[in-house]
Each structure stands twice: as structure tokens, then as C-alpha cells.
N, C-alpha and C positions, 0 to 999 in steps of 0.2 A: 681492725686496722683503723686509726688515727688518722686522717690526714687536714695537715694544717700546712698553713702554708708561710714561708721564709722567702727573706731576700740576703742573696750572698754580694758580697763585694768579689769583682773579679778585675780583672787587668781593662783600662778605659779604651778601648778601639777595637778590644778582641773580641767582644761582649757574644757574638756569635759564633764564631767560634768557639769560644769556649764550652759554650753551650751544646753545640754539634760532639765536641771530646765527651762531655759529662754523659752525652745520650749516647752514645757509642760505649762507651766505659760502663756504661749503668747495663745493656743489653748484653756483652758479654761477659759481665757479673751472674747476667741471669735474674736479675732484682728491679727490672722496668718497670715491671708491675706497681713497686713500692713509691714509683715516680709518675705520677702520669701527668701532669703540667711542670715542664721547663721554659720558662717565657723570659725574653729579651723585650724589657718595656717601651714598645714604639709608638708612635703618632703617625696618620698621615699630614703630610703637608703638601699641598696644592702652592706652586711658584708659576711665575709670569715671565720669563727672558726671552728677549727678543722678537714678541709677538707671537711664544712656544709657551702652551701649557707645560709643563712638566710635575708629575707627583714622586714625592720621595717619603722614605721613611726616616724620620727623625728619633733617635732615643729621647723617653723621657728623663731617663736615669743611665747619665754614661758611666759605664762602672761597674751596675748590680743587674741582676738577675732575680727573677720572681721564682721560687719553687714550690708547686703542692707537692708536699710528701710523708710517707711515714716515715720519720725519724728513727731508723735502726741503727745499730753501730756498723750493717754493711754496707747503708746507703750513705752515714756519715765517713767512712773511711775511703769510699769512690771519689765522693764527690770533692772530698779534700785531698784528695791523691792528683785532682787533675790539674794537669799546667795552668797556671794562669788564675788559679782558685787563690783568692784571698782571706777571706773568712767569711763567719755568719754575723747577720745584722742583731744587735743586743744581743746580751746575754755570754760573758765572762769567760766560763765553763763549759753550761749549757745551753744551747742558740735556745733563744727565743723568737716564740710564733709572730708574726705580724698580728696585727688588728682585724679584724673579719673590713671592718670601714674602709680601711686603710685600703686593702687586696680591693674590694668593689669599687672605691674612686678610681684605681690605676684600669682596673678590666673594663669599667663603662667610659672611659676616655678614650680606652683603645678601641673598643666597638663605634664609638662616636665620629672618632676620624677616618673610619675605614666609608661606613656609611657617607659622610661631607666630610671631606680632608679639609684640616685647616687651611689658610691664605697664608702665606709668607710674608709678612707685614716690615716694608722697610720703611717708611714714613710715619712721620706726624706731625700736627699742627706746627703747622710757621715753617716748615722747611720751604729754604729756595728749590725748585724742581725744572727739569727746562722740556717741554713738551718735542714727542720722537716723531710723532705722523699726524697726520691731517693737514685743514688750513693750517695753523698755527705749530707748525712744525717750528723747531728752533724759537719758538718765544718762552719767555721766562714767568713761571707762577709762584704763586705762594699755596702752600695747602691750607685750606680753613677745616674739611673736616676729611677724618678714613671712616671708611665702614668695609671693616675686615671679611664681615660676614659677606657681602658681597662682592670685595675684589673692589674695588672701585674708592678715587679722593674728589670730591668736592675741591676745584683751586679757584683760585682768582687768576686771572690775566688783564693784564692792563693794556686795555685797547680803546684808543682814541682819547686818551688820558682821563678814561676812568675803569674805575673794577668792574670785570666780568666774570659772573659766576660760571664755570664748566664744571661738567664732571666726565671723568675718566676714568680708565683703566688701568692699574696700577703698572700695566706693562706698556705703556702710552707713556710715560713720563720716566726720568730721570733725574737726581739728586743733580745740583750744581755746586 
């Protein structure tokens, strides 16, 4: 048994779903076995609103689906039998395998954001922002720098008519 691994195009918002039919469809085929990775390619992402962490899963690819499998004609006819299946990524006739490179960039990004979810990054340099809490509630910054890595912008404020360096939270400030 062969197994290599594909990415299918499938309908853009359904991505899991669709993926729940194919794993469904594939078990009572009886031919799971021939499937054992159906992956919806996500990220975590770590956001800031209203002084609320919140983590969400983000697609990296809206649209496709990752599959290890052995390519039979009964796992090819399920998986294209099922709602919302658009096709396989290269390959004309015959789908072609992804790249081994390819599949381990998308799996170590997906282990990487489970472990440190990324930052929701809505700024950068030179945005007006107008500060939410603390002393300087309601005063107005400029961003000089983001460090995504830790959630946090370096602004200036201008207090007493000159620049003051702050740093903050990226859920301490909003866009003006």
C-alpha cells in the first residue's frame, strides 16, 4: 500500500464539512483504512478584543483539503462522489502527489500554532491608533514598531509637546 498524499479542491466555507461527508462515505465504503489522514489545513490564531483573549482556527488554504492516501479507483470514486468535491490538485487525468516538502511545511505550521497560536496582527508602522485604558485613555498615538511575537506596539504619544515612547497591548489601542 502506497500512500502519498493530495490536496483536493473543495467548496470555500464548507472545507469541514466536507471533510466529515468524505470520512463518513469512506467508512461505509469499508475502505478507511486506504484513508488515514483527512486534514482541513488550520492555524491557531490568538486575537485581543475588548480586553478578551480569544483563540480561533484560521484556514490556511480556504477551499482544499490535504489527503494521505492510497489512490484506488474505490477511494477515487467516494471521494469524488461527495458533495462539495471539486477536484484533485495537478494532474489532468491522473491527480498528482503533492511534494513530501510541500505536506511537511503545511503539518509543521500546523503543530507550530497549536503549540504558540499566532497574534492577530491589525497594525503597523505609522498607523493613527487612539489608546482604550489607562492614564491616557482617549489620547491619540502613532505606531513606531509591532512585535507580533508578543502581542504588543511600541507608540508614541505626545504629551507635554513632545514624543513619548509607550508600549502596549495590542488590545489597549484602536485604529482612528
Amino acid at each position: 500500500m502506497a500512500l502519498e498524499w493530495y490536496f483536493l479542491r473543495v467548496q470555500v466555507g464548507r472545507e469541514d464539512r466536507i471533510r466529515e461527508s468524505m470520512v463518513r462515505r469512506l467508512k461505509q465504503a469499508g475502505i478507511e483504512h486506504l484513508v488515514p489522514q483527512l486534514v482541513v489545513p488550520t492555524e491557531t490564531i490568538a486575537d485581543h478584543r475588548q480586553g478578551k483573549k480569544t483563540v480561533k482556527r484560521r484556514k490556511l488554504y480556504p477551499g482544499y483539503l490535504m489527503v494521505q492516501m492510497d489512490l484506488s479507483d474505490d477511494v477515487w470514486f467516494v471521494l469524488r462522489e461527495t458533495p462539495g468535491f471539486g477536484d484533485f490538485v495537478g494532474g489532468h487525468t491522473q491527480p498528482t502527489p503533492a511534494r513530501a516538502e510541500d505536506i511537511e511545511k503545511v503539518l509543521s505550521t500546523m503543530d507550530a500554532s497549536k503549540e504558540q497560536p499566532k497574534v492577530a496582527v491589525q497594525f503597523k508602522k505609522g498607523d493613527r491608533v487612539k489608546i482604550k485604558t489607562g492614564a491616557f485613555e482617549n489620547t491619540d498615538a502613532v505606531v513606531e514598531e509591532v512585535h507580533a511575537e508578543k502581542g504588543t506596539l511600541d507608540v508614541s504619544v505626545n504629551f507635554f509637546g513632545r514624543p513619548t515612547p509607550m508600549s502596549l497591548g495590542y488590545w489597549e489601542v484602536e485604529l482612528t
